[in-house]
C-alpha positions as CSV (number, residue, x, y, z in Angstrom):
1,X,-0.8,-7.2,33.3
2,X,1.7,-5.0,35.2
3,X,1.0,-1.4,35.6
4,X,-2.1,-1.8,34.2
5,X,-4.9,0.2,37.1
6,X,-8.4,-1.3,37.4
7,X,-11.1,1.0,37.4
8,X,-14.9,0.4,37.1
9,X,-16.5,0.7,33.5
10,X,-18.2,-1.0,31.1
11,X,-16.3,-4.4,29.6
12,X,-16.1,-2.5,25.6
13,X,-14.5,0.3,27.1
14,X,-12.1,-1.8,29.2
15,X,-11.3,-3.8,26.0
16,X,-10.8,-0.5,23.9
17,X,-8.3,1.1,26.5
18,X,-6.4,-2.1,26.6
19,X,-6.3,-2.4,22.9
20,X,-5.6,1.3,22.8
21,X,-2.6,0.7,25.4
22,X,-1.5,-2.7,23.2
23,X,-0.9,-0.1,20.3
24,X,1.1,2.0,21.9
25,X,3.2,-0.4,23.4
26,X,3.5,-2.5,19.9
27,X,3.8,0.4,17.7
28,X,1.6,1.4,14.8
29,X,0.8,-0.1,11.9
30,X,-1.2,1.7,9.0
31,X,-3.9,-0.2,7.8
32,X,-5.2,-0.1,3.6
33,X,-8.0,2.4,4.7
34,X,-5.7,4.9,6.2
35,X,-3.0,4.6,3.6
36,X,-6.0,5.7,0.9
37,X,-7.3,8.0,3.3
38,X,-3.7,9.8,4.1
39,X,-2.9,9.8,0.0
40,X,-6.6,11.6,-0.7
41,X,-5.8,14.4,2.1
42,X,-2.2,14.9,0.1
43,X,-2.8,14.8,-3.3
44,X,-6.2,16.3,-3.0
45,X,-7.8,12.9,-5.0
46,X,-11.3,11.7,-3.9
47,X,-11.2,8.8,-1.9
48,X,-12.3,6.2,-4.5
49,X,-9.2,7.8,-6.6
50,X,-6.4,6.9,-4.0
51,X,-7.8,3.6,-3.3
52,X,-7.5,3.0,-7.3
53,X,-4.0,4.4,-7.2
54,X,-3.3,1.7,-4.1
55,X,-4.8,-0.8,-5.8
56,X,-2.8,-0.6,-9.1
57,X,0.8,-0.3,-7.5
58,X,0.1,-2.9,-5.6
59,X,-1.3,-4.9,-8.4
60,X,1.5,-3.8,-10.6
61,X,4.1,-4.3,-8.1
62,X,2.5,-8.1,-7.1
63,X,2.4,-9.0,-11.2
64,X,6.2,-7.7,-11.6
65,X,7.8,-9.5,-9.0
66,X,5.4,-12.9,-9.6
67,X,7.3,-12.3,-13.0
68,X,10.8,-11.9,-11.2
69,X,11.1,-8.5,-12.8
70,X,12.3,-6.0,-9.9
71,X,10.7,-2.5,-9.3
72,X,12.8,0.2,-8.0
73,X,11.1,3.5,-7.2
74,X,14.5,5.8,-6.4
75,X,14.6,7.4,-3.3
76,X,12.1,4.8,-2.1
77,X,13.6,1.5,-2.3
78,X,13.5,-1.9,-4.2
79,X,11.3,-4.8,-4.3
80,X,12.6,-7.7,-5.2
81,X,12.3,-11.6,-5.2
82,X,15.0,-13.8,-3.3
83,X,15.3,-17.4,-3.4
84,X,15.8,-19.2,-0.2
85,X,17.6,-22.4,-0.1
86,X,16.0,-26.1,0.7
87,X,16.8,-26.7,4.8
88,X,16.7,-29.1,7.1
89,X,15.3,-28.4,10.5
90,X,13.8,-30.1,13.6
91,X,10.4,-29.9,14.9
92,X,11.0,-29.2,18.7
93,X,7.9,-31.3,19.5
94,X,9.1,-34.2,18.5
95,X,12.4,-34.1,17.8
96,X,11.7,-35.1,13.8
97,X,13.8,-33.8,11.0
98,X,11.9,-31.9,8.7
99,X,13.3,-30.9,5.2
100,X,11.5,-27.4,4.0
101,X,11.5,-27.0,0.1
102,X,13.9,-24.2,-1.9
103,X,11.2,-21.2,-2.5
104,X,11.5,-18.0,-4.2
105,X,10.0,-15.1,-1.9
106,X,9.0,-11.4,-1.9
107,X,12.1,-8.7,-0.4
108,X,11.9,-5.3,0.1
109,X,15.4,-3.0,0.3
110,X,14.9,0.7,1.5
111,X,16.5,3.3,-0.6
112,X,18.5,5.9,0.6
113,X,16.1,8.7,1.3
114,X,13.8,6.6,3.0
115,X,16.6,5.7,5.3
116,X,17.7,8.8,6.2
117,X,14.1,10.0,6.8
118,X,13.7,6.8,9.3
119,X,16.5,8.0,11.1
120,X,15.6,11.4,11.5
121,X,12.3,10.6,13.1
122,X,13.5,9.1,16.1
């Protein structure tokens, strides 16, 4: 790996710098845990409350859209379902044409003032 400097320690730490260094590089991605543990600091629930509150939007949101009922939280955005059409493609392997079934799939569409608070961030 370029740029990368090789100094002596043990192999766990080397493996935690270089996934520390992967992250940073990749981007961050909040994990469940620190989605519950970020919404108990801000509203001031226990931690088994937020992760209850986590669990039923995302249950509520998963049974809605199974039902192809959209849910729009304003401000936020919209999640939808989209149905993608039946295509043809070609395995680059071995050259076979391959026809992939019609399927209806999850979508998400950012509201406005979660755009505009994307954009101010950077």
């Amino acid at each position: 790996m370029r740029g990368l400097f090789v100094i002596p320690l043990a192999s766990t730490c080397k493996i935690a710098i270089l996934l520390y260094i992967l992250k940073l590089k990749r981007g961050y991605n909040m994990n469940k845990a620190e989605l519950v543990e970020k919404l108990a600091k801000k509203t001031g629930f226990t931690k088994k409350d937020a992760r209850k509150a986590v669990d039923g939007l995302v249950e509520v949101i998963t049974k809605s859209l199974a039902g192809r009922k959209p849910v729009i939280i304003t401000g936020f955005g919209k999640f939808e379902t989209r149905r993608r059409k039946a295509t043809t493609r070609i395995n680059p392997q071995t050259g076979q044409k391959m026809r992939t079934p019609a399927k209806t799939v999850p979508a998400f569409k950012a509201g406005k003032n979660l755009k505009e608070a994307v954009a101010k961030k950077k």
